[in-house]
Structures are given as C-alpha cells and as structure tokens.
C-alpha positions in Angstrom: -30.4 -21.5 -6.1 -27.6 -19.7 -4.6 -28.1 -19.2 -0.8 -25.0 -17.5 0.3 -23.6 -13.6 1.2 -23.5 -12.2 -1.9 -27.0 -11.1 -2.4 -27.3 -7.9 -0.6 -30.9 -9.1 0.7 -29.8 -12.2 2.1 -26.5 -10.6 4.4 -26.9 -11.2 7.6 -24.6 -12.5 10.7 -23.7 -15.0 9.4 -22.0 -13.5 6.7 -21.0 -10.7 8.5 -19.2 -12.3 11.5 -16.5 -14.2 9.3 -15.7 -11.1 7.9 -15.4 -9.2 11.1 -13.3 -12.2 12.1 -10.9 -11.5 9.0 -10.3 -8.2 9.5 -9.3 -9.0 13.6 -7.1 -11.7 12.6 -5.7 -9.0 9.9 -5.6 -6.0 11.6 -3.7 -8.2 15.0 -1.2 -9.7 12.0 -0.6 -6.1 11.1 0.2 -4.7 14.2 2.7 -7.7 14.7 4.6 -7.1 11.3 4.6 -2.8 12.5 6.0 -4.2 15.6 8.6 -6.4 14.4 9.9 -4.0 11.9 10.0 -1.5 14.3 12.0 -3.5 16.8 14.2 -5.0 13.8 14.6 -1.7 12.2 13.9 -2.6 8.9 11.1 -1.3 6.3 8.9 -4.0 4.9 8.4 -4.6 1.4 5.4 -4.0 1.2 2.5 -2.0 3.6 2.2 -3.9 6.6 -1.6 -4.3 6.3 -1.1 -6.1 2.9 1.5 -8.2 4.5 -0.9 -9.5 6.5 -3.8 -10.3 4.2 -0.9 -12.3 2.4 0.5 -13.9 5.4 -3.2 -14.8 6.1 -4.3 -16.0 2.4 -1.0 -17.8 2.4 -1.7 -19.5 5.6 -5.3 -20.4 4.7 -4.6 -22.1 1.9 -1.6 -24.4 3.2 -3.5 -25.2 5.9 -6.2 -26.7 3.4 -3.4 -28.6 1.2 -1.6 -29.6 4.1 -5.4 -31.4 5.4 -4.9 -33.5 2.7 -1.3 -34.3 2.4 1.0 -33.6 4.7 4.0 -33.5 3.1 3.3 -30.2 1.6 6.0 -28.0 2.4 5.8 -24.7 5.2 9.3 -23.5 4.0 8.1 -21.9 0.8 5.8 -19.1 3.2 8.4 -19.2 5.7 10.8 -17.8 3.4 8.2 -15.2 2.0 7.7 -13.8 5.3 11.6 -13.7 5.5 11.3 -11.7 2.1 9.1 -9.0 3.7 10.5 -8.1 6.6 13.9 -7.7 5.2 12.8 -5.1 2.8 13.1 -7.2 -0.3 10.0 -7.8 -3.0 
C-alpha cells in the first residue's frame, strides 16, 4: 500500500519540509539569475523563477547519473545556463 505524500490524509512534515526546502533552494536560485542579469544587462530567456526550477531539475538529475558514472558530462547544463542568460531559447 502506498505510504507516501500524496494522500491528502497522510501529509505531514515530512512531506512538507522537502518541499519548503525546494522552494528556498528555488526562490535563492531566482534571485541569483535576477541579479546576474541585472548586473550583465541582459534579459533572460525565460522568467527567472522558471530558470531556476530548470537549473535545479537539471542539477538533480546529473547529480544522480553522475553517482553512478562519472564520466557523464556537466558541459551539456553548463551551456544551457549559458543559453539563458544571454537571452537566447
């Protein structure tokens, strides 16, 4: 039987704090990307707090490939970051 957050009667903290933990770690990579493309003067490609649940998603799962090899390569995200703050899709 499924024991985990979904079911609205079994939430509780320990469902709850990850989440809250997501949207810090989002809302802090948001506020970096606003900052950067401020200082930069350029316009992201796309809103800054999408950006970041990207960057994060992104980062999340090369962190779990990379745990099991790590030759996987960085560049790929490295350039998509490139990609937004220039301003291009």
């Amino acid at each position: 039987m499924w024991r985990g957050c979904r079911r609205p009667r079994r939430r509780t903290a320990r469902c709850d704090q990850p989440a809250q933990r997501r949207r810090t770690v989002t809302d802090a990579l948001a506020d970096l990307i606003r900052v950067q493309a401020d200082e930069l003067g350029v316009t992201p490609a796309m809103p800054a707090e999408t950006a970041a649940l990207t960057l994060l998603s992104l980062g999340i799962g090369l962190g779990v490939q990379r745990a099991f090899g790590t030759t996987v390569p960085v560049q790929p995200v490295v350039d998509l970051l490139r990609s937004v703050m220039s301003g291009r899709p």
